[in-house]
Phi, psi and omega in degrees: 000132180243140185203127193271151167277143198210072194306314200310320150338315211263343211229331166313322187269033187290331173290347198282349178291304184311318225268310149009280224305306209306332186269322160311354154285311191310298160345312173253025187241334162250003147268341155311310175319281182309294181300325151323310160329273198279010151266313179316298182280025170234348077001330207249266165012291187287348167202027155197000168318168142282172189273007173273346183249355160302288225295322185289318178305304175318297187312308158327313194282322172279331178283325176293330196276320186257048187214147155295136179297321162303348186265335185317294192300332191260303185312340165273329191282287239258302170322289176286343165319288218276009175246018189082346154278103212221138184238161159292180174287341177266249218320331170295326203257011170270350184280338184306291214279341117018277198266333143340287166297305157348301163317284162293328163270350170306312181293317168315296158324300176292008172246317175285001172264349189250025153247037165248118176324131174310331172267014171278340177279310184289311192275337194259337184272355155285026158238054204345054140280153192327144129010286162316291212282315183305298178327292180276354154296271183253002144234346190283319202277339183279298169005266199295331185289349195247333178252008180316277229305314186293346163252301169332300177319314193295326161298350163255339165278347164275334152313298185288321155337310165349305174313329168318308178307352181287347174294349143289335210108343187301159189278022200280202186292308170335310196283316201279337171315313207275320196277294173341288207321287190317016193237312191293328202079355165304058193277299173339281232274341200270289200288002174308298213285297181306328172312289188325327209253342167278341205267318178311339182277316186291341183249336149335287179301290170000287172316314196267342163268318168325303225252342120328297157301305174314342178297307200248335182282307212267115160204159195287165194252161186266090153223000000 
């Protein structure tokens, strides 16, 4: 069986790849942010809260964790409309992937603040600093520095995780991909390029967390 390859359709339609690529950036790049956010305080919550807020916190993680991420995604577009909350297709689906991530980095996070020695803990509060200060200081900045590589993955599988969303309609690369197709009939030649263009996002994302660590992380550690 022979089959000519026939790029030119699929590479004709580039602004429409670009305007794709760009909003699947946009995307996991300000759920990475925000979700970072509510894992942080959701860490903190689970292991130094109160206990109503332990509980609230357990719950969330479990309940985001043991659910399909698509069912996530159709309970904010679909679901909550019918309670009067009704969002676009791009704001439902960076709040899916938001709490999502949320979720998963929590745990994560709450296993590198209970591997910071207790007497680093112990050492800032005999020099009385604040709470605050202990906290974003001498357990949260070793945290992360001791759990990057495991958040970094998770943050790039929420990337490549995006694609789901085309399926509400968001405008990302997947979604503008289903369209070349239905338009060219080139699907071999549509999703190569869409491979391609993912996997290049992904050694991106890469760079740009490396390149985080060194910003903010790479300093030697005192023990």
């Amino acid at each position: 069986m022979q089959y000519q390859f026939e790029f030119g359709p699929v590479f004709a339609a580039w602004p429409t790849l670009l305007h794709g690529t760009w909003v699947t950036v946009q995307l996991s790049l300000t759920a990475t942010v925000l979700g970072l956010v509510v894992a942080v305080f959701c860490a903190w919550g689970k292991t130094s809260g109160p206990t109503a807020l332990r509980w609230a916190v357990n719950a969330y993680i479990e309940l985001i964790r043991n659910t399909p991420f698509l069912v996530q995604l159709f309970f904010f577009f679909f679901a909550l409309p019918a309670v009067g909350l009704r969002w676009s297709p791009y704001t439902a689906a960076l709040v899916a992937m938001v709490v999502n991530l949320g979720a998963y980095a929590t745990e994560i996070i709450r296993a590198g603040i209970e591997a910071v020695p207790r007497g680093q803990i112990e050492a800032a509060q005999a020099l009385n600093l604040k709470a605050w200060q202990i906290f974003r200081f001498v357990v949260l900045k070793p945290a992360l520095k001791t759990i990057y590589p495991a958040l970094t993955s998770q943050f790039t599988l929420l990337m490549l995780s995006s694609a789901v969303v085309s399926v509400i309609s968001a405008d990302d690369l997947t979604s503008v991909a289903a369209n070349i197709q239905s338009e060219t009939f080139r699907s071999f030649e549509v999703y190569i390029v869409v491979a391609v263009i993912y996997l290049l996002l992904s050694l991106l994302f890469s760079a740009l967390l490396r390149l985080a660590y060194q910003r903010w992380l790479n300093y030697p550690d005192r023990r």
